[in-house]
C-alpha positions as CSV (number, residue, x, y, z in Angstrom):
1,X,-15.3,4.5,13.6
2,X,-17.1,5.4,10.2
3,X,-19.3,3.3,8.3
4,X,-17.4,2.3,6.0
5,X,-13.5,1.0,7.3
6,X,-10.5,0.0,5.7
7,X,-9.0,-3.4,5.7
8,X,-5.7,-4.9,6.2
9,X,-3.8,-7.8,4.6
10,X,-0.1,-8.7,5.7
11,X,1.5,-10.5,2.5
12,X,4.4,-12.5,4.6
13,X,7.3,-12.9,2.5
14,X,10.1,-13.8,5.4
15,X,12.8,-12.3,3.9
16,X,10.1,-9.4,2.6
17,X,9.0,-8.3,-0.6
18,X,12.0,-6.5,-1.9
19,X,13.8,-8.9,-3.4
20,X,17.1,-7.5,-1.1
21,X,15.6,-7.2,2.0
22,X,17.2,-10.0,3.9
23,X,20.1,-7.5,3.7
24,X,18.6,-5.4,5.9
25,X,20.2,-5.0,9.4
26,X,19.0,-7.6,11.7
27,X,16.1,-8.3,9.0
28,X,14.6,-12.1,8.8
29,X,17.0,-14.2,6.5
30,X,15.3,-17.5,6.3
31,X,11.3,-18.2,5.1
32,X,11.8,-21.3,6.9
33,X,12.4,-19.2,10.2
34,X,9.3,-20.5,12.1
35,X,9.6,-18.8,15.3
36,X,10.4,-15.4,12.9
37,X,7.2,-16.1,11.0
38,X,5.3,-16.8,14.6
39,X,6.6,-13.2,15.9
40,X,5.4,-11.4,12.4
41,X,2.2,-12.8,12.4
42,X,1.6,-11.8,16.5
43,X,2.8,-8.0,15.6
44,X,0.4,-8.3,12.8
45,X,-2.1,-9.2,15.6
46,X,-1.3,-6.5,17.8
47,X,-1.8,-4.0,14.7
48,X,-5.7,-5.4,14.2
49,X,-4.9,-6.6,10.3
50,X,-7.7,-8.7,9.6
51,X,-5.2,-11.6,7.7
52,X,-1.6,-12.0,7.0
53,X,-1.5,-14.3,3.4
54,X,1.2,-16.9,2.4
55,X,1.8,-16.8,-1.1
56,X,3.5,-20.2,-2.7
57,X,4.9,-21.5,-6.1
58,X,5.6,-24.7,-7.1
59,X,9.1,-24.9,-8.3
60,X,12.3,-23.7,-7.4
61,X,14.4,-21.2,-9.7
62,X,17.7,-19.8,-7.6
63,X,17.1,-16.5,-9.4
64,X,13.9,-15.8,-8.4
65,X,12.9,-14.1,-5.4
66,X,14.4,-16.2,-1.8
67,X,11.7,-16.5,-0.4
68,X,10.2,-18.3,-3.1
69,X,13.4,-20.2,-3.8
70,X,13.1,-22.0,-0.4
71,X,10.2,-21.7,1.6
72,X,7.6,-23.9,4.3
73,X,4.5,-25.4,2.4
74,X,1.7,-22.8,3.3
75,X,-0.8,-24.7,5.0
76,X,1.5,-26.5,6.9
77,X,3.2,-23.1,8.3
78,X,-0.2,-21.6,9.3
79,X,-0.9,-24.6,11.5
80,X,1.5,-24.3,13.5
81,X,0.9,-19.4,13.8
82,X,-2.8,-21.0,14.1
83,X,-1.6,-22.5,17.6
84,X,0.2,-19.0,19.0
85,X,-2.6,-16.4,17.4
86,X,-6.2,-15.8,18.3
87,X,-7.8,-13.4,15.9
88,X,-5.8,-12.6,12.6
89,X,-7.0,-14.7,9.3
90,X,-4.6,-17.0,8.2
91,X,-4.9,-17.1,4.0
92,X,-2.5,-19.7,2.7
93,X,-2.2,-20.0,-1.6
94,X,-2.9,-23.3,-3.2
95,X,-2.8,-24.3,-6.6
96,X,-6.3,-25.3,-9.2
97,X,-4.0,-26.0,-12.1
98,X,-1.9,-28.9,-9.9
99,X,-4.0,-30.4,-7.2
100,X,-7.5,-32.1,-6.5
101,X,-11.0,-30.0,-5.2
102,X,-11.0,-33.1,-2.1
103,X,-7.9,-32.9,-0.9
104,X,-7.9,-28.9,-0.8
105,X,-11.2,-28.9,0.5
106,X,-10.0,-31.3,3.3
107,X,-6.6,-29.2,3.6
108,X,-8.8,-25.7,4.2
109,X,-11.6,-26.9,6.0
110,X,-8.6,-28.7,8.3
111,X,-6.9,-25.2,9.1
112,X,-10.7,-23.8,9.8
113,X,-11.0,-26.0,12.2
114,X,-7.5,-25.5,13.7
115,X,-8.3,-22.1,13.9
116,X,-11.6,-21.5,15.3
117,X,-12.6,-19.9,11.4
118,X,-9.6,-18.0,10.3
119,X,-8.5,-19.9,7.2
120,X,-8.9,-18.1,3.9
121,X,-7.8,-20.4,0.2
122,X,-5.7,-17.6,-2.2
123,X,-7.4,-19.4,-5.2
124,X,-4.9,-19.6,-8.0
125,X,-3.9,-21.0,-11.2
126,X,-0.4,-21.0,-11.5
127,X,0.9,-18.8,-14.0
128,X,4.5,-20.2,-13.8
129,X,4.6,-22.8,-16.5
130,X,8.0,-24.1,-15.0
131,X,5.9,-26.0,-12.4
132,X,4.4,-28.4,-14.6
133,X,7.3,-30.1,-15.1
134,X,7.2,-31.2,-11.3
135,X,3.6,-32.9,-12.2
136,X,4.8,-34.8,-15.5
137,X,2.3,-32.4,-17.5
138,X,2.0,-30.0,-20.0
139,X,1.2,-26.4,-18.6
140,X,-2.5,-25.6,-19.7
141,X,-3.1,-22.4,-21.8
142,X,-4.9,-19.3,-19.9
143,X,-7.9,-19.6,-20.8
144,X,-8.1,-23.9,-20.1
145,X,-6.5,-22.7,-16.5
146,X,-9.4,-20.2,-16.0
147,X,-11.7,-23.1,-17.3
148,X,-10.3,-25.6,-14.7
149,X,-10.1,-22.9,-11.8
150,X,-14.0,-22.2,-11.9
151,X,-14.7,-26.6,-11.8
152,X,-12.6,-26.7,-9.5
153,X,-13.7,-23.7,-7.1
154,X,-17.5,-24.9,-7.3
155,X,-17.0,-28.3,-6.3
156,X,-14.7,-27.3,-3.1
157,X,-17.4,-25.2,-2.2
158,X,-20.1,-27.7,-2.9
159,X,-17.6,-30.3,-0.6
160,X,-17.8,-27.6,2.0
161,X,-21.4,-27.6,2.2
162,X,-22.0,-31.5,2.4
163,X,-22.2,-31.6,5.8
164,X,-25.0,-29.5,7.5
165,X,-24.3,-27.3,10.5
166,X,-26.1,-30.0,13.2
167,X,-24.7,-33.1,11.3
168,X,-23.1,-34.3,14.6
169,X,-25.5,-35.2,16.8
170,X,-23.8,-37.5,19.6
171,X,-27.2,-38.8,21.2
172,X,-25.8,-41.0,23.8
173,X,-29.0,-42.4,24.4
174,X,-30.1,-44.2,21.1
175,X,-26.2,-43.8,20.1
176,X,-26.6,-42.3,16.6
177,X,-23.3,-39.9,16.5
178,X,-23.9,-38.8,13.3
179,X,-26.9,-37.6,11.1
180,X,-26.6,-39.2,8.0
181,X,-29.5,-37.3,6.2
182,X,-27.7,-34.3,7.0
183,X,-24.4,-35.8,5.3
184,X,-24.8,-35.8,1.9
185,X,-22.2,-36.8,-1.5
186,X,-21.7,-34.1,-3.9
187,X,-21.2,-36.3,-7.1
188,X,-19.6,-34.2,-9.2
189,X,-19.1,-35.2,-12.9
190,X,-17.7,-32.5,-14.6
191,X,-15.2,-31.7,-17.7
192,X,-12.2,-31.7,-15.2
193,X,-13.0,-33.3,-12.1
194,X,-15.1,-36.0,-10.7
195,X,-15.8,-36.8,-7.0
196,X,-18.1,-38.2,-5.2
197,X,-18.1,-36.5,-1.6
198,X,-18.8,-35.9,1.9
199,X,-15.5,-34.7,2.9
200,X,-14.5,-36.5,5.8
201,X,-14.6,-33.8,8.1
202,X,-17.2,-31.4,10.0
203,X,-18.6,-27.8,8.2
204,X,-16.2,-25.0,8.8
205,X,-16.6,-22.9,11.6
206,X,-17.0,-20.1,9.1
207,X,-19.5,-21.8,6.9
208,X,-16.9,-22.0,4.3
209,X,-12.6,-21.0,4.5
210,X,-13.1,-17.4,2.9
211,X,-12.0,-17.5,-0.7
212,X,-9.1,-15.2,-2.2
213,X,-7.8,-14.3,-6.0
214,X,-5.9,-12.0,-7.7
215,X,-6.6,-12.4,-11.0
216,X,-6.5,-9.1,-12.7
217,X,-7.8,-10.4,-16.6
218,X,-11.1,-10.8,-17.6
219,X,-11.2,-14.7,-16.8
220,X,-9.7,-13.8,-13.4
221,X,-12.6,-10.9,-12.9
222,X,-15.9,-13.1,-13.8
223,X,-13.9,-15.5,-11.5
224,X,-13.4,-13.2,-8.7
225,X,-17.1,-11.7,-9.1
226,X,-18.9,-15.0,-8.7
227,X,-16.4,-17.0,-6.2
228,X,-14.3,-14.3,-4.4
229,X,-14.5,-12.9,-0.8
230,X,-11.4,-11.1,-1.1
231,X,-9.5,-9.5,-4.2
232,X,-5.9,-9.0,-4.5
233,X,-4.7,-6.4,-7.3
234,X,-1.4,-5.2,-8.6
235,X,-1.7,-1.5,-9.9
236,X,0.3,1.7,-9.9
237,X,-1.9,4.1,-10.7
238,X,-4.8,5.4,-8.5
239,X,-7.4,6.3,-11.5
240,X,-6.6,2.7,-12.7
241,X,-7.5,1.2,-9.4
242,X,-10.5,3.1,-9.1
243,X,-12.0,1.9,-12.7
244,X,-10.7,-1.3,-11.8
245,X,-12.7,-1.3,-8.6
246,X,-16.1,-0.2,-10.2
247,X,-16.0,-2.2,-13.1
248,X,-15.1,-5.5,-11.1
249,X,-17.9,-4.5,-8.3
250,X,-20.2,-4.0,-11.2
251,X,-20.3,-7.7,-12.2
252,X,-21.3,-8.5,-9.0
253,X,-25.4,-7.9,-8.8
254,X,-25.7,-10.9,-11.7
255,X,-24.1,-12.9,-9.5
256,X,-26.4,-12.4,-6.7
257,X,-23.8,-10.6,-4.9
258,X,-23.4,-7.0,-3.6
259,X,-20.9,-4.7,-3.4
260,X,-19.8,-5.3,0.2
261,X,-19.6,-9.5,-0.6
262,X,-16.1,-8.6,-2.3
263,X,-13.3,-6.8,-0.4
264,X,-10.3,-5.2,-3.3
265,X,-6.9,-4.7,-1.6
266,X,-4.4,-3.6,-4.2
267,X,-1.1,-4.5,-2.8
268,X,1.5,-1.6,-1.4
269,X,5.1,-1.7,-0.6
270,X,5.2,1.0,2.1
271,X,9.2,2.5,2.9
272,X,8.1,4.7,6.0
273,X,9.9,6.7,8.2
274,X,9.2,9.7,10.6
275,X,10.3,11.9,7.6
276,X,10.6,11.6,3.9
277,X,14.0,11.8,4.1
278,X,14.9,8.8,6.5
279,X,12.4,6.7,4.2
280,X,14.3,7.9,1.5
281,X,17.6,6.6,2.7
282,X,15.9,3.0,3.6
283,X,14.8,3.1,0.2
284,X,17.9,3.7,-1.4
285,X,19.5,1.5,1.1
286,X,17.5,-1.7,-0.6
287,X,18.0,-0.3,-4.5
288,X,22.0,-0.4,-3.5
289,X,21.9,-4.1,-3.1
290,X,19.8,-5.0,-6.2
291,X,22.8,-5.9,-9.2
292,X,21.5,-5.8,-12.9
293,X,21.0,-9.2,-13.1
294,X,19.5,-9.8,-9.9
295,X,16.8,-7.2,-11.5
296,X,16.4,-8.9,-15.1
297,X,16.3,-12.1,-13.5
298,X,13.1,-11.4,-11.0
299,X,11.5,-9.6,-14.3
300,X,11.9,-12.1,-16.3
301,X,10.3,-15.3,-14.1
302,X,7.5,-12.4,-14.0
303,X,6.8,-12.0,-17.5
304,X,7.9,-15.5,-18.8
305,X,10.4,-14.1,-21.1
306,X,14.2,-14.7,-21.3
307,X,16.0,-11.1,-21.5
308,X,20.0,-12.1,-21.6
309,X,20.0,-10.8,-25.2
310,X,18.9,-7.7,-24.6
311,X,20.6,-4.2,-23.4
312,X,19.6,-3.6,-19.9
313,X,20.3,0.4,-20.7
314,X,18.2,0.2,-24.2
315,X,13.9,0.3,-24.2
316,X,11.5,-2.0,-23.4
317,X,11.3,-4.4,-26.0
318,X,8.3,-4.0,-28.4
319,X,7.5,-7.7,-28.3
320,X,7.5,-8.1,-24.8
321,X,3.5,-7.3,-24.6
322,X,1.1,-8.9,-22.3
323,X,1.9,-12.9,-21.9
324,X,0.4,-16.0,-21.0
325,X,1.7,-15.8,-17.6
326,X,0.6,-13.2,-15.5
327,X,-1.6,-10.8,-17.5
328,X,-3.0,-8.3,-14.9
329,X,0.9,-8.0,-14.3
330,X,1.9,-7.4,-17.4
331,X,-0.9,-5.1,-18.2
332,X,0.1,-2.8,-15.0
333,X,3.9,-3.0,-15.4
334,X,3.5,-2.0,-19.0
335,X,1.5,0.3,-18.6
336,X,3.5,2.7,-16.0
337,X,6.8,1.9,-18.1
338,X,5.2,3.5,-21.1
339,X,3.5,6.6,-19.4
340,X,7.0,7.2,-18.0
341,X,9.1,6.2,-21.4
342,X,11.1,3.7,-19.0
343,X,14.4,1.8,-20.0
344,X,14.4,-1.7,-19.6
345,X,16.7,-1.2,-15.8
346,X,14.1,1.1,-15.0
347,X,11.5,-1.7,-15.3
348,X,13.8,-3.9,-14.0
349,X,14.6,-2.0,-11.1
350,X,11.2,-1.6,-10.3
351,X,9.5,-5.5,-10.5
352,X,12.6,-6.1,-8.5
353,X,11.7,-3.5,-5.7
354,X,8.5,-5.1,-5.0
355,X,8.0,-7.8,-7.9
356,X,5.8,-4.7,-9.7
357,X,3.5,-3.9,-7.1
358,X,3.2,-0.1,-5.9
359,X,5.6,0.9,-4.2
360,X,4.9,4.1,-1.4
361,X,8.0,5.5,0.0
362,X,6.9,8.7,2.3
363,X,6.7,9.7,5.9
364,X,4.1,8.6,8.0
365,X,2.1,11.3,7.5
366,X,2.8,11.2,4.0
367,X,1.9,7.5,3.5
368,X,-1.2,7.6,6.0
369,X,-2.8,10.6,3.4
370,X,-2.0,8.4,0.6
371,X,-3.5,5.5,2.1
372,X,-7.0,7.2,3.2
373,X,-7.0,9.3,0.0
374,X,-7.3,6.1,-2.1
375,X,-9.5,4.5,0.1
376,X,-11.7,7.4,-0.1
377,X,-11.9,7.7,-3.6
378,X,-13.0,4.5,-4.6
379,X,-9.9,2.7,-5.3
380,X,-9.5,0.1,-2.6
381,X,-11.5,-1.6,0.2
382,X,-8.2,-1.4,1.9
383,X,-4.4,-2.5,1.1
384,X,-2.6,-5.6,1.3
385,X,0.4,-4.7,2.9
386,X,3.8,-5.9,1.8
387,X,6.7,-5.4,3.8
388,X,9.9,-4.6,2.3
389,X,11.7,-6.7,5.2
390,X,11.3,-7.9,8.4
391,X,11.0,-6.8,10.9
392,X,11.9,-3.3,11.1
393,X,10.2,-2.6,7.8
394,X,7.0,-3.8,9.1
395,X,7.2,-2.6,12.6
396,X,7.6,1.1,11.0
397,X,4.2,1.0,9.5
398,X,2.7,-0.8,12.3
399,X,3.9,1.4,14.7
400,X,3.9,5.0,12.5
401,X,0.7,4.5,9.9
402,X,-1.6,2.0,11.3
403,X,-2.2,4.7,14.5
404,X,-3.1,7.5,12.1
405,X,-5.8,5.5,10.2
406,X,-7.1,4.6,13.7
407,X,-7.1,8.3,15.2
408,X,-9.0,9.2,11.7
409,X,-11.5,6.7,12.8
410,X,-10.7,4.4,9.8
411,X,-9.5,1.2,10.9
412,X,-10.1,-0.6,14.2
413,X,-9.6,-0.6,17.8
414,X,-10.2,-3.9,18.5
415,X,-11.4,-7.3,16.7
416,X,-14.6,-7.2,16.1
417,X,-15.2,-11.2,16.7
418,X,-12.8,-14.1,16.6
419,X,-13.1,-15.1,12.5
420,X,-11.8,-13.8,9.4
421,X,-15.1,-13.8,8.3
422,X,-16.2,-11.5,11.4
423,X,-13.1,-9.1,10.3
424,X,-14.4,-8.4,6.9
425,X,-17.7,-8.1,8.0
426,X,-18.5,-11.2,5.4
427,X,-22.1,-13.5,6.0
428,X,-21.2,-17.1,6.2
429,X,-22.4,-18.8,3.4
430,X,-25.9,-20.1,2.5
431,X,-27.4,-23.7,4.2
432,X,-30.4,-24.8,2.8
433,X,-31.0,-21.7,1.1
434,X,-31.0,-19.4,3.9
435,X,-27.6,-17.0,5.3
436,X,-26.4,-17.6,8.5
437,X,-25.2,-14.3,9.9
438,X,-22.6,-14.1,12.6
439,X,-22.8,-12.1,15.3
440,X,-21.1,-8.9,15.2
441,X,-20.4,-9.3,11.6
């Protein structure tokens, strides 16, 4: 294998990423389908990804996307793949906008543990501002979000870290079980948050549950460069990933980071098929089943922005812009729509095919070039991959693409320990001012 290898994500969306895929033949209907989730995360397995990731939400809107209309809490769900898997990480989304540093701290460290160091925290901070209503509050601004996200991700870390490695000491002769010197309170006092600390649980296996974002703005960047392990990005345009990827590996040195501390995986619907053609027809296949307002509806939850009044068959209207919701988003999907002088149903067609994120329809061949040519250039670490059903539409690329990155010596043959952290080829955090490194790293 080279150097330098891709990496894998599987975004697990059980009835898949296009918002029609349940319509598939024989495809997974139900998000709530744990022995279907169980079998997709053990063929992710099989393929060598390095994670599969559980996004979440936290309200319920019957026009959205199924899948985040009725779904298992994450955590929760991975528990119970952690129990029938060995090797893959197991990233699960929870919220810094609507929950507490102790109790996610507790949650993650938990599903570490559970594990054997697979867990992985997809840091977010809620764009949706329907969800505070399910909290009794008012939804916080972008920039107070951003504010409360980087309290918040310091003092999970600093809960993480109260407990040192050899805390446990279990000295049956002077029966001491525990080290107390080596189990200190955080006492944190900040502008959002204050806890005292330890958690009430051991250090993570991995040091620390690796830490995931997708902020694409330039709160979510500065976030991402002094927190993140692993980067999530929505793009459709490879000279816009590959600026994206220098200037956000570029913030990293005054963070006392380097480049290889931060993995970027852009996020790819792959439709692939022995030949263009056949992935063609799957493609089309899915578009047939998306109505008008199926489309508008999905756009609209994505750029907070109520579209009933307008023509579906007119342009893009000019006060749409970027919003207070999801501004990497908007900033991509705006972006392509204007270099191709899109209608609104174009736009609309297109969030809807894979809520905005790049869709690659293409043989295998086709698909693996694509793949390796972006990698190569400087426009990805690797890809999180995102299914347009299941299973079918994930078997094809496990089964078609993920051999030809292997035969090109780009992606691996075999694990190359048992954590996530080991996968990514990530050090386990400092303790005590030193880094542990793990073996075979």
């Amino acid at each position: 294998m080279s150097e330098r290898h891709l990496h894998l994500g599987l975004f697990l969306l059980g009835t898949g990423s296009h918002i029609a895929g349940w319509r598939m033949p024989g495809a997974v209907t139900s998000f709530e389908d744990v022995p279907a989730v169980v079998a997709i995360a053990r063929e992710a397995e099989r393929a060598l990804f390095d994670l599969i990731f559980i996004g979440d939400n936290l309200n319920a809107d019957p026009t959205a996307h199924p899948s985040y209309t009725s779904r298992l809490e994450p955590i929760t769900l991975l528990s119970a793949v952690a129990m029938t898997t060995s090797h893959i990480g197991l990233g699960a989304t929870a919220s810094t906008t609507y929950g507490d540093p102790w109790s996610l701290a507790r949650a993650f460290a938990s599903l570490d543990h559970i594990s054997g160091g697979r867990a992985a925290w997809n840091s977010v901070t809620t764009s949706n501002p329907q969800a505070a209503a399910n909290f009794g509050k008012i939804h916080p601004d972008h920039a107070r979000r951003y504010e409360m996200s980087a309290e918040f991700i310091e003092v999970a870390k600093a809960l993480w870290d109260a407990w040192a490695p050899d805390a446990v000491v279990r000295d049956h002769a002077t029966g001491a079980y525990f080290d107390p010197a080596k189990i200190r309170p955080i006492d944190h006092d900040g502008t959002f948050f204050k806890v005292k600390g330890p958690l009430n649980i051991t250090r993570a296996p991995q040091g620390r549950p690796v830490i995931l974002q997708a902020g694409g703005s330039e709160a979510g960047q500065e976030l991402a460069a002094r927190h993140a392990d692993v980067v999530f990005t929505v793009t459709q345009d490879q000279g816009e990933a590959i600026a994206f990827y220098r200037g956000l590996k570029a913030r990293l040195p005054k963070h006392g980071r380097t480049e290889a501390d931060l993995k970027i995986l852009p996020g790819v619907m792959p439709v692939v098929a022995e030949t263009e053609a056949e992935a063609r027809d799957k493609l089309d296949t899915l578009m047939g089943f998306v109505g008008a307002r199926d489309a508008l509806g999905i756009l609209g939850e994505r750029f907070n922005h109520d579209f009933s009044g307008d023509d579906i068959d007119g342009p893009i209207p000019e006060s749409l812009g970027e919003n207070d919701a999801y501004h990497a988003f908007a900033s991509a999907m705006l972006g392509k729509a204007r270099r191709e002088n899109m209608r609104l149903k174009d736009l609309a067609n297109l969030v809807a095919a894979a809520r905005g994120h790049w869709v690659l329809c293409g043989s295998a061949d086709q698909v693996a070039d694509t793949l390796v040519d972006w990698f190569e250039s400087g426009a990805a670490d690797g890809f999180n991959v995102m299914p347009p059903w299941f299973m079918e539409g994930f078997t094809d690329f496990t089964r078609l693409v993920v051999p030809r990155l292997q035969d090109r010596g780009l992606f691996r043959t075999a694990y190359e320990g048992t954590t996530l952290r080991q996968s990514l080829g990530l050090q386990v955090p400092p303790v005590g001012g030193s880094v542990e490194t793990l073996a075979g790293a």
